[in-house]
N, C-alpha and C positions, 0 to 999 in steps of 0.2 A: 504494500500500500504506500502510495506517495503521500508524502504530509500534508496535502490539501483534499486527498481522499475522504471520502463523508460513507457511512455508515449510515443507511435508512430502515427505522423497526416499524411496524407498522401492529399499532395493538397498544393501547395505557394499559395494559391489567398488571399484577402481580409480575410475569414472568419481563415482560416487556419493557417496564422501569425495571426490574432486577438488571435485564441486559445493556440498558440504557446509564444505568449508573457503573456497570464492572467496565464495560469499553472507555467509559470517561476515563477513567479510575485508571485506565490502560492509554490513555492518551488521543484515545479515537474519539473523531469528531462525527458527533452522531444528529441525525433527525429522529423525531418520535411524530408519528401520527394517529391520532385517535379519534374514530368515527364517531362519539360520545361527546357531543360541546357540554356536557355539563361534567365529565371526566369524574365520574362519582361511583359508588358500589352498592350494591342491596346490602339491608341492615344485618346481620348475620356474625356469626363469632367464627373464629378458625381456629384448629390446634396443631399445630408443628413439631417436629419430633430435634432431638438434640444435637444431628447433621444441619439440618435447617437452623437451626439459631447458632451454629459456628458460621454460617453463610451468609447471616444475615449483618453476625461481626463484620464479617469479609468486606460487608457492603457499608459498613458503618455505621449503622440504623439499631444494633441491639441494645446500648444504651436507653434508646427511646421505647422498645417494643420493653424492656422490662418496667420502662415507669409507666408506661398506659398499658400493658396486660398482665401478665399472670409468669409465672415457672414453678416448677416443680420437680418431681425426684422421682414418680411409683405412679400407681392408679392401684384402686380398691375392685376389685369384678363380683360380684354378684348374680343371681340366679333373679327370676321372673319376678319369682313372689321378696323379694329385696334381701334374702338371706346371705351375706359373706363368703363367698367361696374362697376368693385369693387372696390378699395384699401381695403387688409386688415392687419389685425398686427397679427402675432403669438407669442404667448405668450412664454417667454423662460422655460423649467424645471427648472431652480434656477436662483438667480438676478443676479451672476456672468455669467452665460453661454446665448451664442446667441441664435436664435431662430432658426437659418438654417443657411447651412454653402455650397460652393461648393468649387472644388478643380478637376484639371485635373488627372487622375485616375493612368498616371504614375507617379504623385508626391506622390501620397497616396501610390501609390506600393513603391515608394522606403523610404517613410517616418518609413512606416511597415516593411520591409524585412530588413533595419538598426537597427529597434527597435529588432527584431525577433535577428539578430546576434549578438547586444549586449548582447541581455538574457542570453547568453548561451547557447542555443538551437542549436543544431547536423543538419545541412542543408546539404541534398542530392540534388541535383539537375541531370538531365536528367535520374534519376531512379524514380520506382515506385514499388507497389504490385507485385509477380508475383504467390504468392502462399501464402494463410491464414488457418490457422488447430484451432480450438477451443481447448485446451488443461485447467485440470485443473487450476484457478486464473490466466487466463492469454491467450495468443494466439500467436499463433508460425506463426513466419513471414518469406517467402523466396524471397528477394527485385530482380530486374532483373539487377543488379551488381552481383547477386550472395551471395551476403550480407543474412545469418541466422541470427535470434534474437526471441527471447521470451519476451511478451512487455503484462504489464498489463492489457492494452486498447490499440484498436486501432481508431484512428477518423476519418472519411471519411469527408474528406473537398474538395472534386474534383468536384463540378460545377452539374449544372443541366443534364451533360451528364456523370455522375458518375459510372465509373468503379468498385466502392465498393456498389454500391447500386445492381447493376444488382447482383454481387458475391455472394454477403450477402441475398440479400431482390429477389431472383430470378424471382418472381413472382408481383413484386411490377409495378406499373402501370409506361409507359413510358412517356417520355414527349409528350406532344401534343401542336399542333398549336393554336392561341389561335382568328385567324381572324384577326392578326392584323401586320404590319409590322413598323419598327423605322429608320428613318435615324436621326443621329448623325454627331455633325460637331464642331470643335473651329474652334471660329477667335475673331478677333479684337473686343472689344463692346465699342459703347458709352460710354461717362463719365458719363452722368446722368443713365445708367443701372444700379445701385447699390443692384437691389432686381431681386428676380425672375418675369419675366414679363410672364402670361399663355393665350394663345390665342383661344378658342374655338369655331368650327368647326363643322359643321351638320355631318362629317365623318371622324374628328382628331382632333387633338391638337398639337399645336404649344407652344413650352417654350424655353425662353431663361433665363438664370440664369446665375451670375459672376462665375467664378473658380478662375481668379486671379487678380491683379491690373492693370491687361491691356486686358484681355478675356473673352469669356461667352463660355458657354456652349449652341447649339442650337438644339433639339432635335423635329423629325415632326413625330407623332406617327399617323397612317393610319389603314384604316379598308379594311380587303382586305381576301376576303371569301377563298381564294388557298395561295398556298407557291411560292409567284412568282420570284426565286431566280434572281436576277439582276447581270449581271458580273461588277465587278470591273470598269470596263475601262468606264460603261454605268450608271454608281452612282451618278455623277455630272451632268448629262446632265436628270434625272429623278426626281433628288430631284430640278435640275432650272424648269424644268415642274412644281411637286407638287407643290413650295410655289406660282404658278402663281393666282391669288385670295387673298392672306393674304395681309393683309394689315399693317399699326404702321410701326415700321421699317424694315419688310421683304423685302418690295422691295429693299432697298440699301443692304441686306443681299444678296439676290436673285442677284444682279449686279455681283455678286464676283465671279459667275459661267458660266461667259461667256467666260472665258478661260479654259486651261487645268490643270484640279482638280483632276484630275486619283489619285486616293488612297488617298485624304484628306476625303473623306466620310466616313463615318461606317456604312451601312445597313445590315438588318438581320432582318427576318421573327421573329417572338416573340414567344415562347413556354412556356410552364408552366408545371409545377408536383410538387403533393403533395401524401409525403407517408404516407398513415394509419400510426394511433398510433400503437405501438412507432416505438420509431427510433432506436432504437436496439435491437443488437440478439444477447445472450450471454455478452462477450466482444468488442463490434464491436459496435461504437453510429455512427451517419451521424450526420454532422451540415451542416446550409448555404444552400445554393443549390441545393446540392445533396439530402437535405431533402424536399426542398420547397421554388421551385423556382418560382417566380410571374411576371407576365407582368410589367414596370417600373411605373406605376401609380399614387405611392403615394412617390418614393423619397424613399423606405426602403426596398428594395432587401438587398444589401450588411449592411447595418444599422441593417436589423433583423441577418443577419449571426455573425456581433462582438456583438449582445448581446448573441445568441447561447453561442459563444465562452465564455462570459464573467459569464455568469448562467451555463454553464458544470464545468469550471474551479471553480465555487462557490461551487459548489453541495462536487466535488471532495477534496477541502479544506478543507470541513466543518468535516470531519471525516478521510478521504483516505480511503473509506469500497465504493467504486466502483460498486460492490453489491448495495448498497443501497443509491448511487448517483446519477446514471442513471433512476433510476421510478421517482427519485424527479427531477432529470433536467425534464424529460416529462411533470412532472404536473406542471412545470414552464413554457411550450413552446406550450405544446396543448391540447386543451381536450379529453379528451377518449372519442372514438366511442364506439358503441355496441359491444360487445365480439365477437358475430357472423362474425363481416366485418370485424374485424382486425386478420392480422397476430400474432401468438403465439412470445413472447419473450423467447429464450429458456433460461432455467439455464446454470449456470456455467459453464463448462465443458460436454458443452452439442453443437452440431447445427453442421456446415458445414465444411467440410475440401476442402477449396477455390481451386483448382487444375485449375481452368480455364487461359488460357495464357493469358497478360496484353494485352492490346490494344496497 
């Protein structure tokens, strides 16, 4: 990469400023565009596991996520009816750092999007792609402001419903249902809540985890064979249905939904996709989501997306030959299939001229 070469991500979420701040951070001059002018998140809590909060060191931002959320050392697991099965302890990645960490998801967007503007970093907001050309060491961008540019790379950070996968990867599998639906909720938690407490269920799971010195995070993941979309206004009166049977502190949770809750809930059916090796074509990589995106299971959706960011950004560093930082990000993030199942990576100056109109 020449010193005047720009880096364009295209996606504000978690994964997107992750990338956007580790290239700064790496000396690369980047654009950020995000098709959201209001650049904001649903209300909602997240929990991160102890790799993710050394990552988030990396980014510089842990400081802040431990004064606005939560860490801790173990989780309590429990059976249906709230009877104690386990205690156990997780071990931290180094003696300085927790072991898990939670935090409400619009403190993390805004922790990230301040970090992202101090960088230096070029933030577009309610623009996106509208047109991508593969052109010799580089790829020619036409943003839907009307905005030309010629950008070294470009990185698809826009979500498991990604605009730049379908463009780029046109053949690449779509998301799929995965059997399974989540409601989401903050409120108020007990004071002895201190760790994640996980409830297991012959047909879900039930978790509450802290986000902050006065909230948890409560999250009721359901097995449910169809895509049974729920409207808004019928969210609290289905998730006071579901927790009917839990037991530990549910029922007082479950108390809170006897009034009118219209829009405190967050439900949504669960889908998943993962794209064959690799994840780029040309000059064109996918991080986060839009490369592989997971059921919420293990706490490390967005946690795998800022290591994406933080291993592209490494690779990118190690030399600026882009060429040959993108096959080594890959053999840092996934293993190669059979030649026969994966999609061709093209060279340089070689693959699609994106003409399809943005979403």
């Amino acid at each position: 990469m020449a010193g005047n070469d720009k880096v364009l991500i295209v996606g504000g979420g978690i994964g997107g400023m992750s990338c956007a701040i580790a290239l700064r951070l790496a000396g690369v001059s980047v654009d950020l565009v995000e098709i959201n002018p209001a650049w904001n998140i649903y209300r909602a809590g997240i929990t991160v596991t102890g790799p993710s909060l050394r990552d988030l060191r990396r980014l510089g931002v842990l400081d802040e996520f431990k004064q606005l959320g939560a860490v801790w050392q173990g989780a309590c697991v429990f059976n249906q009816q709230g009877t104690l099965l386990e205690q156990l302890s997780f071990p931290p990645p180094a003696p300085d750092l927790p072991a898990a960490g939670g935090i409400l998801r619009p403190e993390l967007h805004r922790i990230l999007s301040n970090r992202t503007l101090a960088s230096g970093a070029r933030v577009r907001l309610g623009t996106t792609v509208e047109t991508l050309a593969q052109v010799p060491d580089g790829v020619e961008v036409k943003l839907t402001n009307g905005h030309r540019e010629q950008y070294s790379l470009v990185i698809g950070a826009d979500g498991i419903f990604s605009k730049m996968r379908e463009r780029v990867f046109p053949q690449a599998p779509r998301p799929s249902l995965t059997g399974q639906v989540i409601y989401r909720l903050v409120i108020e938690r007990p004071p002895d809540l201190d760790r994640t407490h996980c409830y297991l269920g012959r047909d879900g799971r039930l978790g509450y985890s802290p986000v902050s010195r006065t909230h948890m995070y409560m999250s009721l993941l359901l097995r449910s064979p169809s895509n049974p979309w729920v409207p808004t206004e019928e969210q609290p009166r289905r998730l006071h249905e579901a927790l009917a049977g839990w037991g530990g502190i549910t029922p007082q949770v479950r108390r809170t939904f006897l009034g009118n809750n219209a829009g405190t809930v967050n439900y949504r059916p669960l889908q998943s996709v993962l794209l064959p090796h690799p994840w780029y074509r040309g000059r064109v990589v996918l991080i986060g989501d839009a490369a592989h995106a997971s059921s919420p299971h293990l706490a490390c959706g967005a946690s795998v997306a800022v290591e994406d960011a933080i291993v592209l950004a490494e690779e990118i560093a190690r030399d600026r030959d882009i060429d040959a930082a993108l096959p080594r990000y890959m053999s840092r993030r996934l293993e190669p299939i059979p030649p026969e199942s994966a999609h061709p990576s093209l060279p340089p100056g070689q693959g699609f001229a994106g003409s399809a109109p943005a979403a």
